[in-house]
C-alpha distance (Angstrom), angle and dihedral (degrees) to the residues before:
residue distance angle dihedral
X1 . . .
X2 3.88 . .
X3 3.91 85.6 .
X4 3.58 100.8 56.2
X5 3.72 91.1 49.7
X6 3.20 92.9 52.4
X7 4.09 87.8 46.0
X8 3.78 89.0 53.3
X9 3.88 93.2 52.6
X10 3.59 90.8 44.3
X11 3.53 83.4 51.7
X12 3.94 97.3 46.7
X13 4.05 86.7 56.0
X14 3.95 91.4 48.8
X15 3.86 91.1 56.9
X16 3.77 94.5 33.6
X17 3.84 86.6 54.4
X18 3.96 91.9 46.4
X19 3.57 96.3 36.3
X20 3.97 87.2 125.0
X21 3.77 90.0 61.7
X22 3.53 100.2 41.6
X23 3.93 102.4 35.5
X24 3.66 89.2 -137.0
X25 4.19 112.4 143.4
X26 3.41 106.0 -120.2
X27 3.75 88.7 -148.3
X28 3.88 85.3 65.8
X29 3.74 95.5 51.8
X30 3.87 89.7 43.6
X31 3.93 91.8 53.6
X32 4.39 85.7 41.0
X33 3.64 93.8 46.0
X34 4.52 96.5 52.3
X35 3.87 93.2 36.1
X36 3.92 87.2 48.6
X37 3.72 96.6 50.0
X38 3.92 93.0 43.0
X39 3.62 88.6 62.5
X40 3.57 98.3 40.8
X41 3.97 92.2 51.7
X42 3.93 93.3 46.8
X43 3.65 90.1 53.0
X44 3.66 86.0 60.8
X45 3.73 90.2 29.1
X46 4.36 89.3 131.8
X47 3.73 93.8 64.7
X48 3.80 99.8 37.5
X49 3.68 90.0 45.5
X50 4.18 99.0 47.4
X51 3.97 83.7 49.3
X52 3.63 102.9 50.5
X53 3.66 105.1 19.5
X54 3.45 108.9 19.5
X55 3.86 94.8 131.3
X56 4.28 98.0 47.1
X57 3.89 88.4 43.0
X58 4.18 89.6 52.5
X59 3.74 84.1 51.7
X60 3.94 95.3 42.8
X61 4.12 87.4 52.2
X62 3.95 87.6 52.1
X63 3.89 94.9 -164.5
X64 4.09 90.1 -29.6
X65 3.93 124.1 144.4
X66 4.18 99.6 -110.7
X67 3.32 109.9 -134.4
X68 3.72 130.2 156.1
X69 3.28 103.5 -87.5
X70 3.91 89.6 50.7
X71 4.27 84.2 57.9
X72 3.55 92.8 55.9
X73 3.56 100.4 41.2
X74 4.20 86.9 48.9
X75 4.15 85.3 50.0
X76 3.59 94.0 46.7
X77 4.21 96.0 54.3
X78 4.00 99.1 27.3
X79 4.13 112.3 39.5
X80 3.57 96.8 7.6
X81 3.62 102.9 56.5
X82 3.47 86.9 29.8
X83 4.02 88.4 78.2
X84 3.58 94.0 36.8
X85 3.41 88.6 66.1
X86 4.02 93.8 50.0
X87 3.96 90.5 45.5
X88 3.82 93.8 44.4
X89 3.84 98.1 50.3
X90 4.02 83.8 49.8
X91 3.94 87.4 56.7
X92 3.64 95.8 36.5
X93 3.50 92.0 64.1
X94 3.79 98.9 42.5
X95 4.05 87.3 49.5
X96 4.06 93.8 57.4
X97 3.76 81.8 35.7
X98 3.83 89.8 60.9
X99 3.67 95.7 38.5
X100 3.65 89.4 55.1
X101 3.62 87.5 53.8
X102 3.33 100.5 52.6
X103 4.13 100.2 49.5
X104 3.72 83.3 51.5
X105 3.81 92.0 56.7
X106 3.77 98.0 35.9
X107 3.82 87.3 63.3
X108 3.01 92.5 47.4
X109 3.56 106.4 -113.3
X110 3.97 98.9 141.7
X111 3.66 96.4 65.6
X112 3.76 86.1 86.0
X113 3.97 86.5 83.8
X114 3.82 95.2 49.4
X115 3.75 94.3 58.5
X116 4.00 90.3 34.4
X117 4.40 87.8 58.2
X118 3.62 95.3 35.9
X119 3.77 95.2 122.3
X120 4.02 136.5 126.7
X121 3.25 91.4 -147.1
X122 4.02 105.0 99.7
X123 4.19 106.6 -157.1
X124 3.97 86.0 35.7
X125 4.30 88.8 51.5
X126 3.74 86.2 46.2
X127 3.25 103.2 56.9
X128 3.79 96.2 40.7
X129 3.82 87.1 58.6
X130 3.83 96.3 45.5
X131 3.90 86.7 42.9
X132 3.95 94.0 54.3
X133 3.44 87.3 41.9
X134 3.25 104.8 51.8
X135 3.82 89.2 50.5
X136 4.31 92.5 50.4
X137 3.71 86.4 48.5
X138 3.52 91.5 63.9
X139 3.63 97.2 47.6
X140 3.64 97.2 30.6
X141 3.43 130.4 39.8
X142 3.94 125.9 -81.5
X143 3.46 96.1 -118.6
X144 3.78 103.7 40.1
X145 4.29 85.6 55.1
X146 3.32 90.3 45.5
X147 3.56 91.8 63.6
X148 3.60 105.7 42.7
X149 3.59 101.4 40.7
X150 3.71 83.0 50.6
X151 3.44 87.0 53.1
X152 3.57 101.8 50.4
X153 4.19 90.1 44.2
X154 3.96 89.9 51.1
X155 4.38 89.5 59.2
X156 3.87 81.6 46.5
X157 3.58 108.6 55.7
X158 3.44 131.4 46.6
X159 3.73 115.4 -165.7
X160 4.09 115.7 72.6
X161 4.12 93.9 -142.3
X162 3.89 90.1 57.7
X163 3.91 89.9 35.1
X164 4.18 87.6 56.3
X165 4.11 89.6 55.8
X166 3.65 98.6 49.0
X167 3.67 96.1 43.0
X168 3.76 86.0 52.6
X169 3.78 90.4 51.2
X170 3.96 85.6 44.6
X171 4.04 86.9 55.7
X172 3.80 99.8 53.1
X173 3.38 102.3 46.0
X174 3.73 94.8 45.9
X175 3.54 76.9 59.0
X176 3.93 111.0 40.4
X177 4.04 77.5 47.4
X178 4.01 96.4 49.2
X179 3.75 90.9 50.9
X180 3.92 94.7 53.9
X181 3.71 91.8 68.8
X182 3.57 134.7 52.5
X183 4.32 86.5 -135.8
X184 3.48 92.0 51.9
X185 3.75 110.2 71.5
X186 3.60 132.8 22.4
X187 4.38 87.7 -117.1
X188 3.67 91.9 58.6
X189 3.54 93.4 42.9
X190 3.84 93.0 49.4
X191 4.25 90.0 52.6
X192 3.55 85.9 41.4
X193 3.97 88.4 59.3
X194 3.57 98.0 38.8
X195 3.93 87.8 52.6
X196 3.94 95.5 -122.6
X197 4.17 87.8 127.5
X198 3.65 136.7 29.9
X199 4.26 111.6 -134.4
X200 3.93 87.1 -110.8
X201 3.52 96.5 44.4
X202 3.36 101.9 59.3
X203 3.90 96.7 41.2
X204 3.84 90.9 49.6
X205 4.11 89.1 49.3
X206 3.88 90.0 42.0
X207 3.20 112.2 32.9
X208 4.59 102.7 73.0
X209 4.12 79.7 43.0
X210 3.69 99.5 46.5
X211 4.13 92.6 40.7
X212 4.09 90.8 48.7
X213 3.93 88.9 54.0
X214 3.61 93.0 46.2
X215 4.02 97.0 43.7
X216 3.85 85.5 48.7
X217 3.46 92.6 52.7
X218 3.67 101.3 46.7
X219 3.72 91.6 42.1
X220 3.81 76.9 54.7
X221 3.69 100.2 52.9
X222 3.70 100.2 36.9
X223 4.21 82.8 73.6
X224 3.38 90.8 70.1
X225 3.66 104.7 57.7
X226 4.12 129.3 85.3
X227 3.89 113.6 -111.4
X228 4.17 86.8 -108.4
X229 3.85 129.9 51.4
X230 3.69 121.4 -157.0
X231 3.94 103.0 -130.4
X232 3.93 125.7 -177.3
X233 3.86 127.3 -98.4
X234 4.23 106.1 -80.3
X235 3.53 100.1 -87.5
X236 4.29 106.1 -145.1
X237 4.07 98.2 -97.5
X238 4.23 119.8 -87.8
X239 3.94 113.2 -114.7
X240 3.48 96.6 -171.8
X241 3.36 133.1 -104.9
X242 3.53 114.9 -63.9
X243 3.88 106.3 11.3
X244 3.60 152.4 77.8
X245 3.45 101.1 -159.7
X246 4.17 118.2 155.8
X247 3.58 123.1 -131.8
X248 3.86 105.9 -91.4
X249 3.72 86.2 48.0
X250 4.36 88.0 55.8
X251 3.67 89.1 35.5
X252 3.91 82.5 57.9
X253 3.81 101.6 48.1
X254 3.74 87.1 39.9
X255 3.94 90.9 54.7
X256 4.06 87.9 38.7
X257 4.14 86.7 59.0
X258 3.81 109.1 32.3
X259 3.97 81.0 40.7
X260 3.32 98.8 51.4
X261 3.59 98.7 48.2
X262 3.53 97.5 57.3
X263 4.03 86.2 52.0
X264 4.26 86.5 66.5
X265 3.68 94.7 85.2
X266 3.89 95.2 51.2
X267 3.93 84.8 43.5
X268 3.78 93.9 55.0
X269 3.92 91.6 45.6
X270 3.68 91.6 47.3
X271 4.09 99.1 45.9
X272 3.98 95.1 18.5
X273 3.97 85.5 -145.1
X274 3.92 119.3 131.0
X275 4.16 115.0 -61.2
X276 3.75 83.7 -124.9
X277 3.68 96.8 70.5
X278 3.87 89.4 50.8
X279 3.82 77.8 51.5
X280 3.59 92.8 55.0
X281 3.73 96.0 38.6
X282 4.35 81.7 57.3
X283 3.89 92.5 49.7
X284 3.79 94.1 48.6
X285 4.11 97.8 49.3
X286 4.19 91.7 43.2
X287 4.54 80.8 46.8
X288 3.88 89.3 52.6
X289 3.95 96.9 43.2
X290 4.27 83.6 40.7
X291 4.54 86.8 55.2
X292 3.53 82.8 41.3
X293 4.00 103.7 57.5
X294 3.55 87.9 29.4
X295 3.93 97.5 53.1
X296 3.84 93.9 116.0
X297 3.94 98.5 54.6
X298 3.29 99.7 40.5
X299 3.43 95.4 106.8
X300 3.68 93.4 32.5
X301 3.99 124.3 106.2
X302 3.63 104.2 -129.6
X303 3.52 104.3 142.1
X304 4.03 120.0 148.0
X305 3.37 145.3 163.7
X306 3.79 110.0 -49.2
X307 3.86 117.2 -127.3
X308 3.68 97.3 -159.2
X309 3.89 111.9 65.7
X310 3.77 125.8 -117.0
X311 3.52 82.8 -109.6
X312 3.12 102.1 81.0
X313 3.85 93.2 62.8
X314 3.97 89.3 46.5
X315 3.54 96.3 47.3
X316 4.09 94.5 54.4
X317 3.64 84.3 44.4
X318 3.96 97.8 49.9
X319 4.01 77.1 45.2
X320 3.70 95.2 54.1
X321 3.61 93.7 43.7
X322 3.85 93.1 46.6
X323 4.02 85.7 54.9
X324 3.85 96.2 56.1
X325 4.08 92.1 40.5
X326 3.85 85.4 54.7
X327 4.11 98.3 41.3
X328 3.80 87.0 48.1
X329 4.06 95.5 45.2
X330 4.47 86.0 46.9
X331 3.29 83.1 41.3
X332 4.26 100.5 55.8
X333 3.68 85.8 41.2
X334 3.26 103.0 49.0
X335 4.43 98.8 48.3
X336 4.12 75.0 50.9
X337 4.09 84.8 74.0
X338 3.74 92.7 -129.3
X339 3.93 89.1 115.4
X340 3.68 101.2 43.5
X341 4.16 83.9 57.5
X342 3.50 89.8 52.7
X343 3.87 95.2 49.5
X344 3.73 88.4 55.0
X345 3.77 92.9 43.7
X346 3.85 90.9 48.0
X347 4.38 93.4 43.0
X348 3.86 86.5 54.8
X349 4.07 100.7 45.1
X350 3.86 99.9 24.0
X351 3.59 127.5 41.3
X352 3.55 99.6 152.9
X353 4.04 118.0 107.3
X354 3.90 87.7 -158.1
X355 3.48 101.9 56.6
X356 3.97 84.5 51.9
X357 3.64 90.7 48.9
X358 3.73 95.0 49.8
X359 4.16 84.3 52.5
X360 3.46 90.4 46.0
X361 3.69 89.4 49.0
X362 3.71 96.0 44.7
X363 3.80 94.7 51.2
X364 3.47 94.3 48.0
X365 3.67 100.0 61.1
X366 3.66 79.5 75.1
X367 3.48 115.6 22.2
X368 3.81 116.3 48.2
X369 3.90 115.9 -78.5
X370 3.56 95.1 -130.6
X371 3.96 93.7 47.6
X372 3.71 76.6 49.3
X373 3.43 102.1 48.4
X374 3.85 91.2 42.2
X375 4.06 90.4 58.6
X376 3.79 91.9 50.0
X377 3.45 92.6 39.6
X378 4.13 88.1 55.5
X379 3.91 95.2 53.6
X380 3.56 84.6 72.1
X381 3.88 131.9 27.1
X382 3.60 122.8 -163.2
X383 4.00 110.9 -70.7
X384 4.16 120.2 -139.2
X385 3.90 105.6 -124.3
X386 3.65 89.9 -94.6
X387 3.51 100.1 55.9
X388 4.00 85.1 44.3
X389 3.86 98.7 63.3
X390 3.71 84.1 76.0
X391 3.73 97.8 64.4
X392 4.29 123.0 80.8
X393 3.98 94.9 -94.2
X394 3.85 97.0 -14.7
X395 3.81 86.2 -67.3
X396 4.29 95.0 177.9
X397 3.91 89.3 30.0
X398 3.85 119.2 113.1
X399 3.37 110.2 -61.6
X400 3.34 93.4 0.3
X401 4.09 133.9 154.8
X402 3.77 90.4 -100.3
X403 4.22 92.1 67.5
X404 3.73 98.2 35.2
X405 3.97 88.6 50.0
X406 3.70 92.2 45.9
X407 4.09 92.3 51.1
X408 3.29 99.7 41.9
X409 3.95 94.4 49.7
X410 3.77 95.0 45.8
X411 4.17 92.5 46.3
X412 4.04 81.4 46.3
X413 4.25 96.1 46.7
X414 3.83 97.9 51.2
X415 3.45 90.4 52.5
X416 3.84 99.6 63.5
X417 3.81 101.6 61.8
X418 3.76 94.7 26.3
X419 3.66 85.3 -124.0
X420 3.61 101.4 98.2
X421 3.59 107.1 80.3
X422 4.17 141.1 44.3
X423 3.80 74.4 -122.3
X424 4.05 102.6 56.5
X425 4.30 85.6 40.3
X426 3.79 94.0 50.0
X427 3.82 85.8 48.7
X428 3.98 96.7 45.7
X429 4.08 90.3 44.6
X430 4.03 91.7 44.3
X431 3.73 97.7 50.5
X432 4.06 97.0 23.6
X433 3.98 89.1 -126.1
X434 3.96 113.2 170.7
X435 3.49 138.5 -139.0
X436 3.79 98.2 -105.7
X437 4.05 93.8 51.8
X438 3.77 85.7 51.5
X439 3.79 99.1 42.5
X440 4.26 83.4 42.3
X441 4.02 98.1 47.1
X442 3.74 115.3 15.8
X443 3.90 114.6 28.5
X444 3.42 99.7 65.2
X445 4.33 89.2 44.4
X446 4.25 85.6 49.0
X447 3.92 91.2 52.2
X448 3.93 95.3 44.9
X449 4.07 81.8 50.4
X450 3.99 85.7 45.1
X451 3.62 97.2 51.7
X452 3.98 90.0 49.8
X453 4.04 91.5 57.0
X454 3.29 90.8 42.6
X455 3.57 91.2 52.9
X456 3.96 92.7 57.6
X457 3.72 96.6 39.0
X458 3.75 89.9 59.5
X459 4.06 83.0 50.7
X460 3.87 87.8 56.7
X461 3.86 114.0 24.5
């Protein structure tokens, strides 16, 4: 039984990794793959549970007669809830996350960075937009940025070929700017939850790395665009959908989201509860102050033509759902004891972060980085400080080489193909950009932008 759900992970990643030859969402094989596995290991649920928790389930029973139905119910409320828990505060947070998001944009306050990249000039108009971007990404989500700011650079430019570079430039520095903050991508988030990094930590070990890729990329890309862009008539500026609100008033909800966001990491060191309750705690403050300047049309019917796509609120949610299929499928695999033997295997022949970055980097070129990240990131949970001194330089201690290696390599890998990332596919889908172009024009810029970061990390790790 271990085998085949093994098999259907292995599986899961083929189809993930191919999902632009077979059409099938990877969120759906995610979700297939961790409900699957669940039910598989349950059925077996005696023999997994005498093998790794023999001595908790004894004391769970408490003098009981175990029978099967007493193994299932002791899966069900210790291991399987147990990664519920993980997977749901991961979505939790991207939900208020993407709420937040979207009050912002209703009212408008996002059309700041159209008028602030409105220029003809084509390096200066790239680097605005990578600039911005990078900074949303880091607040925001990867794939949420993405999105908009590929929104607002589709209204801008007119001509496809040009269109193709920025939104490539638009991709890697929403994420180069995700992965230098625990809030900004679903990997950080995840080590950030498990413990394995401190908020500071990793920015200060990822942030010189991530900015020397990205500057060496961009420097890259801004080579192959004409002195001139052809931009769009000025279209008369978006106030959202339902509101009228003036510009101190967006300037204020803007400063009450963005603002609050970057206050989660201080919240979670101050109450030690889960980041997605400071999450929450920022969504509910930026709803009140939304009611609030939007008292008088509450009742009103002012509904228009949204700017931003629906797809922006599909995407996060194929993203969320794609995070909990994964966490589950780990999750089933790992309570099999398949990964623990591999952790041992891999501590006694390979005690180099690198060459497990360059894996991690390799397979995710392919494969999703986080489904990457999350399999590297399950060879080794977090160690206590005593279990650390018996690692080369507390490699798998908090904040150690081991996680920093791992993030960077995975935010680096799913770059290169364009493949990678919810980010890279939204981009590919949006402005139907193939393989070849990509291969042709951008891999070769992302791994000379790679190698930089790489460069400085080994300076610093």
């Amino acid at each position: 039984m271990t085998l085949i759900i093994i098999a259907i992970l292995f599986l899961a990643y083929i189809l993930i990794a191919t999902e632009r030859i077979t059409n099938v969402n990877k969120a759906a094989v995610a979700i297939f793959a961790g409900t699957v596995g669940w039910v598989l290991y349950i059925c077996w649920g005696t023999d997994y549970v005498m093998s790794q928790h023999q001595g908790e389930y004894v004391d769970w029973l408490n003098g009981a007669i175990a029978t099967s139905t007493a193994v299932k119910q002791y899966i069900a409320e210790n291991i399987f809830l147990r990664y519920v828990g993980r997977s749901s505060e991961i979505l939790l947070f991207l939900l208020s996350t993407m709420t937040i998001v979207e009050i912002l944009n209703n009212n408008g306050c996002f059309d700041y960075f159209s008028i602030w990249t409105r220029t003809r000039n084509s390096k200066k108009f790239l680097w605005l937009t990578a600039i911005i971007t990078l900074l949303l990404s880091a607040n925001l989500d990867s794939l949420t940025t993405t999105i908009m700011m590929l929104v607002i650079m589709i209204k801008n430019v007119r001509q496809h070929r040009q269109r193709l570079v920025y939104g490539a430039a638009i991709v890697l520095s929403a994420n180069y700017g995700g992965a230098m903050t625990v809030i900004g991508d679903p990997t950080g988030l995840v080590l950030w939850n498990m413990e394995a990094v401190t908020a500071s930590g990793l920015f200060l070990a990822l942030v010189l790395p991530c900015l020397a890729a990205w500057a060496t990329t961009m420097l890259l890309l801004s080579g192959m665009l004409p002195e001139r862009i052809d931009l769009y008539e000025r279209e008369i500026i978006y106030r959202g959908d339902d509101t009228n609100l003036n510009n101190i008033q967006r300037i204020i909800m803007l400063i009450v989201g963005i603002g609050g966001l970057w206050f989660i990491p201080t919240f979670h060191n101050i109450t030690k509860l889960s980041p997605f309750l400071g999450a929450l705690c920022v969504l509910s403050v930026l709803w009140i102050v939304n009611e609030i300047f939007n008292r008088k049309l509450m009742n009103v019917d002012k509904m228009i033509q949204r700017r931003m796509p629906r797809v922006l609120q599909y995407g996060v949610i194929q993203m969320m759902l794609f995070v909990m299929g994964i966490m589950l499928a780990l999750g089933v695999v790992k309570e099999t004891g398949v990964v623990t033997w591999l952790s041992v295997r891999l501590t006694d022949y390979v005690d180099s972060a690198w060459v497990m970055g360059t894996a991690a980097a390799l397979m995710s070129t392919v494969v999703d980085n986080f489904a990457t990240a999350i399999t590297f990131f399950s060879f080794n949970d977090v160690c206590t400080s005593a279990e650390a001194q018996q690692y080369i330089n507390n490699m798998y201690a908090q904040d150690g080489t081991y996680w920093i290696v791992i993030a960077y390599a995975v935010a680096v890998g799913g770059n290169i193909f364009g493949l990678g990332s919810m980010s890279g596919l939204a981009y590919l889908k949006m402005e139907r950009v193939t393989f070849s172009w990509y291969l042709r024009n951008i891999t070769w810029r992302v791994l000379a932008g790679a190698a930089a970061g790489a460069a400085i990390l080994s300076l610093t790790v």
